[in-house]
C-alpha positions as CSV (number, residue, x, y, z in Angstrom):
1,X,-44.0,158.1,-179.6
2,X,-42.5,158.1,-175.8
3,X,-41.1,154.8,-174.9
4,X,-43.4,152.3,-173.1
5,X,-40.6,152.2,-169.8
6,X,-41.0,156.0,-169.2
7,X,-44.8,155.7,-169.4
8,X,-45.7,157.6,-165.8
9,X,-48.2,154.2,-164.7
10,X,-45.3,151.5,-165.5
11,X,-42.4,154.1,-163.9
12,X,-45.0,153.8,-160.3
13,X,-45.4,150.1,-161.0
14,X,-41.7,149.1,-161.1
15,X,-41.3,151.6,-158.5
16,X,-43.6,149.5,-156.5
17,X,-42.3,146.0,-157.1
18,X,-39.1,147.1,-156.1
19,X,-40.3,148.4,-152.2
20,X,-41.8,145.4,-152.1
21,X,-38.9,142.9,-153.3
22,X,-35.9,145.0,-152.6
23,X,-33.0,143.7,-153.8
24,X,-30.8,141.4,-151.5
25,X,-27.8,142.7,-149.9
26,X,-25.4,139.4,-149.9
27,X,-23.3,140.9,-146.8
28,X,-21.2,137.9,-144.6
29,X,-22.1,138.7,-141.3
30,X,-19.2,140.3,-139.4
31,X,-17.2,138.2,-136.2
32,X,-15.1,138.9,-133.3
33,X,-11.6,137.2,-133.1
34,X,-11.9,137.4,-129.6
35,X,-15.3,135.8,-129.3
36,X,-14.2,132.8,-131.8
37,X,-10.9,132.8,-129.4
38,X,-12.9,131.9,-126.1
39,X,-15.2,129.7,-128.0
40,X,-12.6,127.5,-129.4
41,X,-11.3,127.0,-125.6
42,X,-14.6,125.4,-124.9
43,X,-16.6,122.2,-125.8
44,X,-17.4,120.8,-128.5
45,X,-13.5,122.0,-129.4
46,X,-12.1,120.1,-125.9
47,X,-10.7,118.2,-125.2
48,X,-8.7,118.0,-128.2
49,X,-7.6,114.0,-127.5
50,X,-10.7,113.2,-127.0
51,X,-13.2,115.6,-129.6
52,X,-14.7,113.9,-132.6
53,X,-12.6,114.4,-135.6
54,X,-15.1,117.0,-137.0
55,X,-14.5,119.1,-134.1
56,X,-10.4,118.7,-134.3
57,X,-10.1,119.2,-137.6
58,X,-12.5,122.6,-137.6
59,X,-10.1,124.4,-134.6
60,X,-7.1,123.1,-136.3
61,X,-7.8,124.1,-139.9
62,X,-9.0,128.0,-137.9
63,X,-5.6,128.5,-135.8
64,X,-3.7,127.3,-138.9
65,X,-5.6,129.8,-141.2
66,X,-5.6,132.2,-138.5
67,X,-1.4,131.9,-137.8
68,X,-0.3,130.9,-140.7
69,X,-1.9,134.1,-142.9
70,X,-2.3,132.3,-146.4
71,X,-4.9,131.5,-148.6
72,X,-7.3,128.1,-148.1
73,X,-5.4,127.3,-151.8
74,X,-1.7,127.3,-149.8
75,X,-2.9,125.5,-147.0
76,X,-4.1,122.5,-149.1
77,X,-1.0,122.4,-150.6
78,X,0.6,121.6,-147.2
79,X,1.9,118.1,-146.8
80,X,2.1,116.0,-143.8
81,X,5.1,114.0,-144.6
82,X,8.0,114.1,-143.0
83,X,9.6,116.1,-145.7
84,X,7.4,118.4,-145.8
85,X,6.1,118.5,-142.0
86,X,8.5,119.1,-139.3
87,X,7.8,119.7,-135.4
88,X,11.0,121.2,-133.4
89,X,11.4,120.0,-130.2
90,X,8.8,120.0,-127.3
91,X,6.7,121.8,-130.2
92,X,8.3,124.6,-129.9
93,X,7.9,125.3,-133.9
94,X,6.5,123.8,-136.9
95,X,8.0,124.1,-140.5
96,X,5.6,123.1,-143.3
97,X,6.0,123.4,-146.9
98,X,3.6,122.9,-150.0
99,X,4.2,120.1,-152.1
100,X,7.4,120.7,-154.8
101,X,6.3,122.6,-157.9
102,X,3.4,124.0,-156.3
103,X,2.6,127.8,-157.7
104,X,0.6,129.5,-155.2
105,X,-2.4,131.7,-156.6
106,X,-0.3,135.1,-155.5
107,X,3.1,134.5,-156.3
108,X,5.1,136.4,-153.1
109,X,8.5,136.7,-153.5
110,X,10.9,134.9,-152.8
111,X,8.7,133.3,-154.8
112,X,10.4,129.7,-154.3
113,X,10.0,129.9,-150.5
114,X,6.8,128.8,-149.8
115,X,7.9,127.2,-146.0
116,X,6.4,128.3,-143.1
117,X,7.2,128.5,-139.9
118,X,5.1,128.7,-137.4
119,X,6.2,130.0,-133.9
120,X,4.8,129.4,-129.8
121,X,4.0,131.8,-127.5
122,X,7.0,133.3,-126.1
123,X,6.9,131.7,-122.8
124,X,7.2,134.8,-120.8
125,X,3.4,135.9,-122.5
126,X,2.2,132.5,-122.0
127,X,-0.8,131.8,-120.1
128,X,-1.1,128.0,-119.2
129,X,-5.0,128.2,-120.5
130,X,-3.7,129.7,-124.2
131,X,-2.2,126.0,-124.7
132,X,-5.8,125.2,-125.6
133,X,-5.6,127.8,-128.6
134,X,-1.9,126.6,-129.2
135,X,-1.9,126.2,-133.0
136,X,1.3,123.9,-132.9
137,X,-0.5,121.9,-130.1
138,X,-3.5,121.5,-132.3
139,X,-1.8,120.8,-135.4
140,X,0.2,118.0,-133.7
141,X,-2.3,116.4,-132.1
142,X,-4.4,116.4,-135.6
143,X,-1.4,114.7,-137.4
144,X,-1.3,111.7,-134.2
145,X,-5.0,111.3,-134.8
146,X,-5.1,110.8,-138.4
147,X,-2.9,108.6,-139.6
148,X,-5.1,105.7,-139.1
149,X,-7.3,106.1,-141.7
150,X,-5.3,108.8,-143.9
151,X,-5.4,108.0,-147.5
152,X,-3.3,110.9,-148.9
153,X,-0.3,113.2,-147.8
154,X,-2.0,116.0,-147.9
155,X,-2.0,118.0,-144.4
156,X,-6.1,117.9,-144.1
157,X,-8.3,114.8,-144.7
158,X,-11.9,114.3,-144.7
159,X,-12.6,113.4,-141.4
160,X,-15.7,111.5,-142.5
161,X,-18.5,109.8,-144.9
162,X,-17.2,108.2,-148.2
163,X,-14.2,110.4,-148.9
164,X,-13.1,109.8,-145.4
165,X,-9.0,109.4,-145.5
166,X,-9.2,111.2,-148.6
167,X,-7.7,114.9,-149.5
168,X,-10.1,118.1,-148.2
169,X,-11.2,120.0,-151.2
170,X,-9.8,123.6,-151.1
171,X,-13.8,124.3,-151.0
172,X,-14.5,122.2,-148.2
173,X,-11.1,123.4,-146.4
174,X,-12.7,126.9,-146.8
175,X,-16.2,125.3,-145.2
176,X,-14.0,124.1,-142.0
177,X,-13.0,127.5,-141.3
178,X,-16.5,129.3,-141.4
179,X,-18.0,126.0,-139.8
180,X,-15.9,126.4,-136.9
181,X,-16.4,130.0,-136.5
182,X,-20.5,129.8,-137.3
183,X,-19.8,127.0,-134.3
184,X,-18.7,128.7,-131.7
185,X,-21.2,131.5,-132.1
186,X,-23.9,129.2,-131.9
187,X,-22.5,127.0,-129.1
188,X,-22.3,130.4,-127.4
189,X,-26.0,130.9,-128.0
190,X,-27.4,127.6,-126.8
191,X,-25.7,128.4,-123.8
192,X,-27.2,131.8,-123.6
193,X,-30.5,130.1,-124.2
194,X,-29.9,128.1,-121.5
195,X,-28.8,130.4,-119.0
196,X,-32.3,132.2,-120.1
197,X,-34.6,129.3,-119.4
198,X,-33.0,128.7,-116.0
199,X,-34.3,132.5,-114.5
């Protein structure tokens, strides 16, 4: 009476199907902040007047992410109202807030102050080029180019297809980020491809 799973011919059979299917390590591949940094200075990210709206609204919704440090779920609560979305002068700042009774996912306290401000370069440590990864810069420029076909106040809007105008998804505002990042490495690889061919 032994059990049939500790019989010595099914233990080497299940031993065997697992060498050949081993199990799948779901591991996100790792990137370099620096690397995503250079890439974004670069086509098809500039220049930012001028980029389709894809492009524009992938580097904004990274430097905003990356500046801002909150959650996807805080920055689609952002509004782009003038209540709630506020430039200082010659973009030196931004102030944006959530919209009123919104209860982010980690409470942080002062729990009520949910604003953030968002700060330039100090101008002694600024480098003329680092305008291009100005996260003001790029947010304003988004805002100018958007209102056009904007169908709600939230800050980010589908840029296109049928919900075009409409509110990003929190899940979609997540895509963005990774799109733009998975961009710029494989930008960066077409041009290494390139460079290959030519020798």
């Amino acid at each position: 009476g032994s059990s049939l799973g500790k019989h010595h011919l099914i233990v080497r059979f299940l031993r065997g199907v697992r060498k050949l299917n081993p199990p799948m390590s779901h591991l996100i591949p790792s990137w370099d902040l620096s690397v995503v940094l250079l890439g974004l200075w670069k086509d098809p990210f500039e220049p930012l007047d001028s980029v389709e709206l894809k492009y524009l609204s992938l580097k904004t919704s990274l430097l905003i992410t990356l500046t801002s440090i909150k959650r996807v779920g805080d920055l689609h609560a952002f509004l782009v109202n003038e209540l709630c979305l506020e430039f200082g002068l010659a973009d030196s700042h931004v102030t944006v807030r959530p919209w009123p009774g919104y209860v982010p996912k980690v409470p942080t306290p002062p729990f009520q102050d949910q604003v953030v401000n968002l700060q330039e370069l100090p101008p002694e440590e600024a480098d003329p080029a680092f305008v291009l990864l100005c996260h003001i810069h790029a947010l304003h420029i988004y805002v100018e180019r958007t209102p056009s076909f904007r169908c709600s106040e939230q800050l980010f809007a589908c840029f296109s297809g049928q919900q075009k105008g409409n509110a990003v998804l929190k899940q979609r505002l997540a895509h963005w980020v990774v799109d733009a990042i998975t961009l710029v490495y494989q930008s960066q690889s077409d041009l290494e491809c390139c460079h290959l061919s030519g020798i």
